[in-house]
N, C-alpha and C positions, 0 to 999 in steps of 0.2 A: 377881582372886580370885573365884572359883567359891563363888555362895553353894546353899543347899538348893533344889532344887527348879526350879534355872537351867540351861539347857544351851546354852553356848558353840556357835556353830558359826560355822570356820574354812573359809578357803578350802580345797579337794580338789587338792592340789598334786598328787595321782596319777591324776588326772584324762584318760584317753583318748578316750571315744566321748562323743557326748551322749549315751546312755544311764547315764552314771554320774554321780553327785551331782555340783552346783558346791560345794557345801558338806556341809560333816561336821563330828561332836563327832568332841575328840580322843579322846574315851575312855566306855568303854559309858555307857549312863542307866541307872539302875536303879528299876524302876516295876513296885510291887506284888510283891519279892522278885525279880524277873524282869530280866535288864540284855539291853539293846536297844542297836542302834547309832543315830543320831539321823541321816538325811542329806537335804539339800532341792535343790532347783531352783529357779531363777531361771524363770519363765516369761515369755520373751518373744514368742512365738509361735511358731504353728508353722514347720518346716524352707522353708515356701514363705513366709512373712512376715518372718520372719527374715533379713536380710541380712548377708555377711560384716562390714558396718562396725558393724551396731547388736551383732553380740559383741564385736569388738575395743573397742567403746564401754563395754561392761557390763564387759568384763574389766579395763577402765582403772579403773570405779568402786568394783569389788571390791578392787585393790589398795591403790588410797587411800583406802578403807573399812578395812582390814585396816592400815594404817600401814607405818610401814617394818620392813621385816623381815619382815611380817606376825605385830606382835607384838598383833595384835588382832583377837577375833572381829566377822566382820562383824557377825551376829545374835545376840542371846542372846533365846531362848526362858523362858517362866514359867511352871510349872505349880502349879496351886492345885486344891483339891479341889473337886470342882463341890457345891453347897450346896442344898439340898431346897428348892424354892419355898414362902414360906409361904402360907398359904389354907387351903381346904377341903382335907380331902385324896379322891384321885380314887377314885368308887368302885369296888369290886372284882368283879370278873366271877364268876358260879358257873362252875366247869366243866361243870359238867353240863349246862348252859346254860338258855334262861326256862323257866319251872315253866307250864307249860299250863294254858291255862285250860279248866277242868273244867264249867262252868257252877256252877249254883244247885245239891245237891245236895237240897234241902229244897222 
């Protein structure tokens, strides 16, 4: 069950070049009236540190990550509204920028 604010991401079963996600939501995020598609990488290194065994390794843990069927996201993602720090608050720039000093006009 998908709660508010959570976004599931599933193996990329359409998955052809390394260029396209190992994983994806099944379906748009919607953040700030606006829906987006959510998709990640697994970073294992680059193409020259990477060897064919450490994917076929990563690809064995995504599947038993994902259960059988893959009736499970590997990740699920949290989002929460980021929260004003308390303190002082910062102070504010003039645009016009420092007010010059004039000297003593007296």
């Amino acid at each position: 069950m998908e709660r508010e604010n959570e976004i599931p991401l599933w193996i990329n079963e359409d998955r052809e070049k390394d260029t396209h996600p190992q994983l994806k939501a099944g379906s748009p995020v919607v953040v700030g009236g606006q829906e987006y598609w959510a998709n990640a990488w697994v970073n294992i290194g680059s193409s020259d540190d990477a060897t064919d065994e450490d994917r076929e390794q990563l690809a064995k843990i995504m599947t038993w990550l994902a259960g059988k069927n893959g009736k499970r996201p590997i990740i699920k993602v949290s989002l929460k509204p980021a929260e004003a720090k308390k303190g002082p608050a910062a102070p504010v720039a003039d645009p016009a920028g420092p007010v010059p000093n004039l000297g003593n006009p007296f």
